[in-house]
C-alpha positions, 0 to 999 in steps of 0.5 A: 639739861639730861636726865638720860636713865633717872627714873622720875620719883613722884612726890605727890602720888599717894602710896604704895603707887609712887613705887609702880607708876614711874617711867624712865628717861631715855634721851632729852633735848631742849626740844623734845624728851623720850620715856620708856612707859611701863604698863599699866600707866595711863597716858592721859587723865581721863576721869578726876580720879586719874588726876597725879597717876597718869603719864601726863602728869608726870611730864609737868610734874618732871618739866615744871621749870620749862612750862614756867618758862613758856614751854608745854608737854604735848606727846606725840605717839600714845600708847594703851595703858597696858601697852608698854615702850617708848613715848615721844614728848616735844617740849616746845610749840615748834616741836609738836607742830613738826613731829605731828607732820612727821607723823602725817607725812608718815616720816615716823615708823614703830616697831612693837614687840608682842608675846602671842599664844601659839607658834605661827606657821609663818615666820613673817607675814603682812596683813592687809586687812581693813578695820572698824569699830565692831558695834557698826556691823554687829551687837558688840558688848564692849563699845571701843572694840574693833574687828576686820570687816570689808567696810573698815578702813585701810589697815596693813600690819607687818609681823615676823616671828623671833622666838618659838617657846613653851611653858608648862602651866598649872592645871593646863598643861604646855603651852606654845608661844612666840616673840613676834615683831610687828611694824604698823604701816597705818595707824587704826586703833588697837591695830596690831592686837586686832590683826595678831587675833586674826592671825589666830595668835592672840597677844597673851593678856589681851583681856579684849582682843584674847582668849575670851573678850569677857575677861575685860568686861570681868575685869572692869567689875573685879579687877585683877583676880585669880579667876583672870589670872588662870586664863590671861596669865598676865596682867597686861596685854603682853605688847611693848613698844620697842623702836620710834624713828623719826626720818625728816630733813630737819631730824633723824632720830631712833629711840629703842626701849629694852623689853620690859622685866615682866615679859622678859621674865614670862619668857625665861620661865619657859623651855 
């Protein structure tokens, strides 16, 4: 069975949605199946109302004769819901148990790709700085954020600048960006966001991590508005998933998803 680059039609999901939340299949074996996620699909259901919109339900929805047949979604790497890119799923018990090994064994290593407000001085840098949830070390208004501190655990990040570009902005001027490349060597919650905000290159959208944390609190109050729209210029955070590769005796497997149309276009509209 392949379903190598057919988007899934979703015949349950209420409408206009059906037409925004989809993904692509980018290779499949009886074992395991790799989709290009776009944003802002949630991976998971979290509350009843993300029943049918979710990544998760997709699978099942995409996999019903293998579930029927003793199989099972389990996917391995996860992403932020604004975060776009590859997603492994295994298909099978056998499957999951030796991908999460793999991912223990560090024998699986990602590569992002992430617009960033401003040119770094750097063309490539490594941050080794530890993280952890900011409300242990200080007030935080937002619970899940995370921030460099001392007392976090280890967290090191690799970045290499691609592109240098600018763009003219309405009522702002020109501003400077960069494609910047990052291999996480760890695996610590929102770890390349907190690190590129401590370079001072915030990834563009990055409503918690960005120019103003009080756009995410805004946003989960207004959703998207032209107030928000004027300072994050995106959506969502500008962050894709580009590469996974697995390296283990049994499999050596790389799985690259193209960038995706919205940050390409963010690019293009630049000088």
């Amino acid at each position: 069975m392949h379903r190598a680059q057919a988007p899934l039609q979703w015949a349950q999901m209420p409408q206009p949605l059906a037409a925004a939340y989809h993904f692509t299949v980018l290779e499949e074996t009886d074992d395991w199946l790799v989709v290009n996620k776009p944003a802002p699909l949630q991976i998971h259901p979290s509350k009843p109302a993300d029943a049918g919109l979710t990544l998760w339900d997709g699978l099942r929805e995409l996999l019903r004769y293998e579930l029927v047949n003793g199989g099972q979604v389990s996917i391995i790497n996860r992403l932020d819901r604004e975060t776009s890119g590859v997603v492994l799923v295994a298909k099978t018990s056998r499957a999951a148990r030796e991908m999460g090994k793999a991912m223990m064994r560090r024998q699986m290593h990602k590569t992002y790709l992430a617009i960033v407000h401003g040119w770094p001085e750097w063309e490539q840098v490594e941050v080794d700085e530890p993280i952890l949830r900011q409300g242990e070390v200080m007030e935080s208004r937002v619970w899940v954020k995370q921030r460099v501190h001392p007392q976090g655990a280890p967290c090191r990040t690799g970045f290499q600048v691609m592109r240098r570009f600018e763009k003219r902005l309405a009522d702002r001027g020109v501003e400077r960006f960069a494609l910047v490349q990052a291999e996480p060597h760890t695996g610590r919650m929102h770890q390349i966001r907190v690190h590129l905000q401590f370079t001072g290159h915030p990834i563009v959208g990055d409503k918690l991590y960005g120019v103003d944390e009080g756009c995410y609190l805004e946003f989960m109050e207004t959703n998207w508005t032209p107030s928000l729209e004027s300072r994050l210029l995106l959506p969502r955070q500008a962050l894709h998933s580009q590469v996974l590769s697995v390296r283990t005796p049994e499999l050596e497997q790389t799985w690259t998803a193209p960038l995706t149309e919205d940050l390409e276009r963010f690019m293009a509209e630049g000088r």
